[in-house]
N, C-alpha and C positions, 0 to 999 in steps of 0.2 A: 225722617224729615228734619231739615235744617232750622227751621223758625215755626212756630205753631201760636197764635195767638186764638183765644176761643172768650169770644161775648166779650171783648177790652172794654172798656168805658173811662173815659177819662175827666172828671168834673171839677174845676179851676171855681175857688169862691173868690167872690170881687165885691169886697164888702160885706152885704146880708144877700147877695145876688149867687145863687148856683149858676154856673155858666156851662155848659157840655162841651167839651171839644170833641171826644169823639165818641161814639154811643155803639157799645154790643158789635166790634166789627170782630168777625171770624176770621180768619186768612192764613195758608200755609204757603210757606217759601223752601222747595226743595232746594238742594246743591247745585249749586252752579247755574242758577238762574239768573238771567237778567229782566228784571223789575222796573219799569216807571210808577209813578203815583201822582196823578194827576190830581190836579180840583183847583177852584178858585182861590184866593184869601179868604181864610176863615175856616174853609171845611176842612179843616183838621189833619193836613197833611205832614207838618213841619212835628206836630202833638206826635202822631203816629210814627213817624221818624225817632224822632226823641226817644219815643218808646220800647221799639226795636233795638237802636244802641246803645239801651241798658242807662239812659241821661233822665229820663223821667221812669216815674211807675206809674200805674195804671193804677186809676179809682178801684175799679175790678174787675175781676176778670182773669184769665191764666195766661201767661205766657213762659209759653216751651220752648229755650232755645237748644239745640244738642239734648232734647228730651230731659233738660235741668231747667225746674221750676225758678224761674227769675227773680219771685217773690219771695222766696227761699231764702236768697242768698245775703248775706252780710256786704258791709260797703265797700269792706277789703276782695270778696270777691268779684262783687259787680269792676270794680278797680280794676283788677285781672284781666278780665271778659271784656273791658274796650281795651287795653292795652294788646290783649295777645290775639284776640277774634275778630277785631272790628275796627276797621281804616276809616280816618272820618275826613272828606273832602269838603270843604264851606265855601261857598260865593265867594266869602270875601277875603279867602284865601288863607288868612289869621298865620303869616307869614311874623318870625320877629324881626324888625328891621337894620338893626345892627349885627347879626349875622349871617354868613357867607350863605349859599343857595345847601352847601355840604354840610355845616351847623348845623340850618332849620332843621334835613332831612336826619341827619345823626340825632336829633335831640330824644324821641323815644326811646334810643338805643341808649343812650346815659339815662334814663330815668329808668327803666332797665337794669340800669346794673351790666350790660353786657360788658366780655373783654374788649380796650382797645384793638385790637386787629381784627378780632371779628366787625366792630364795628365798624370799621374802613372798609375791608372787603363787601360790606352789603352796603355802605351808602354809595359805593362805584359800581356796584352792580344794578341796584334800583337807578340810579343816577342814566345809567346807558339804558335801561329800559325805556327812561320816559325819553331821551333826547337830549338832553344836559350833562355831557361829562364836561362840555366847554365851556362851560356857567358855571361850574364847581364854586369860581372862587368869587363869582359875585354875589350883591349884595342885594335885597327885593327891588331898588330903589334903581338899580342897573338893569332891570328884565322887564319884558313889555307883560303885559297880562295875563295872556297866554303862555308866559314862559312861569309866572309866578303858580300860575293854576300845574303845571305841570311839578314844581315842586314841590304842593301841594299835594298832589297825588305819590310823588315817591315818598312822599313823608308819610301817609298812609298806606302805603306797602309795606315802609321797613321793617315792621316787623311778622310780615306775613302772613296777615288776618284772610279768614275764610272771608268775611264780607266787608263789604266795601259798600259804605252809607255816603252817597252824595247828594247836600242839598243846594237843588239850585245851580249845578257847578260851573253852568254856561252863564249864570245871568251877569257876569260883569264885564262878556268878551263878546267881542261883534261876530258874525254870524260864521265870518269865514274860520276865523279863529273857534270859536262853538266849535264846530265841525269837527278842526283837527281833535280837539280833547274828545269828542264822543266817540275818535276813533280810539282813541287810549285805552278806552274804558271799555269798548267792544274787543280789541285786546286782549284786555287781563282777564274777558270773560271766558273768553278764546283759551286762556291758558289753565282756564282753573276757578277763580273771583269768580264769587258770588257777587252781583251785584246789585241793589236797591236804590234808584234815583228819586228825589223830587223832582218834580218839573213846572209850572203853568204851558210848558211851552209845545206844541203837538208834533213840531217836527223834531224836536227833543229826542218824544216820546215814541217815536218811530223806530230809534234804536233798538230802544228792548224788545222784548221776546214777550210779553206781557206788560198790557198794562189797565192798571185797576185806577179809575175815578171814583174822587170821593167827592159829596153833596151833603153840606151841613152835619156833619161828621160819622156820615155813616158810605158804605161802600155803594154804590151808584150802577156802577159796569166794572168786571172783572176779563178782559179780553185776551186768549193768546192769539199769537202772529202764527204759529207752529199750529 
């Protein structure tokens, strides 16, 4: 099993105030799944996200990802584990805006460490995946939204992570545009990508192959399409 989370709990103090985000949620994510996660604001979807891509820890609870205890692990590994396992797509793109659409996506690759050549060869190769070898050299402030969400996305392929955490990844593009990116993502599932979305949105969520709502931070409906 790819991801194994058993009784998670998540509890944020605000003040002298305990607050739960998300409470005892169990859930297993084999290979090469495609995943929505539904719920309101609040019920703990964005927590549980977090949680998954190794960016927060759990109050308690175990999480197995690769059958290696997460809580285990030191900061230098967890560091590892989103760099080499885990592509992260955001809403708002988190494009830097003074370099080229080939920079953004190359920037892993130098923080990495990789050789120059390698790192060319894979930012032209991710590059023609998503649709942009002809945007290479522009700048986020030259690309419609949907072109910046698509950089976005090759920037979390390049270094060819098992899964792929998107939160949100439609919410800043209009419907038609939505569209084209959810076919990206259906895609890379197509190819291999494990994939795990947020969503609020239902026709989103229609994408995946499964999808699990949450209510007040516990698991609500757990449903596959298959």
């Amino acid at each position: 099993m790819l991801i194994e989370l058993r009784d998670i709990s998540k509890i944020y103090t605000v003040g002298t105030e305990e607050v739960p985000a998300v409470r005892s949620i169990s859930l297993t994510v084999p290979e090469r799944e495609y995943l929505a996660i539904m719920g309101p604001s609040g019920s703990g979807k964005s927590t549980l996200m977090n949680i998954i891509g190794c960016l927060d820890t759990p109050t308690s609870g175990s999480y197995l990802l690769k059958q290696r205890e997460v809580s285990s692990l030191d900061d230098d590994e967890l560091a590892e584990i989103r760099s080499s396992e885990i592509g992260f797509v955001f809403q708002t793109f988190n494009l830097l805006p003074r370099m080229t659409t080939f920079q953004n996506v190359e920037l892993p690759l130098i923080y990495g460490r990789a050789a120059r050549a390698d790192r060319s060869d894979r930012v032209w190769e991710v590059l023609e995946a998503v649709g942009l070898r002809e945007r290479a050299l522009h700048r986020p402030n030259e690309l419609s939204g949907g072109q910046r969400q698509r950089v976005a996305i090759a920037r979390a392929l390049i270094n060819r992570p098992s899964i792929i955490l998107a939160d949100e990844p439609t919410g800043n593009l209009d419907s038609t545009t939505g569209e084209e990116i959810m076919q990206i993502f259906g895609e890379l599932n197509r190819a291999g990508n494990t994939i795990i979305l947020v969503t609020h949105e239902q026709y989103i969520a229609e994408h995946a192959q499964r999808v699990v709502k949450l209510h007040d931070g516990m698991i609500a409906s757990d449903v596959s399409s298959a």
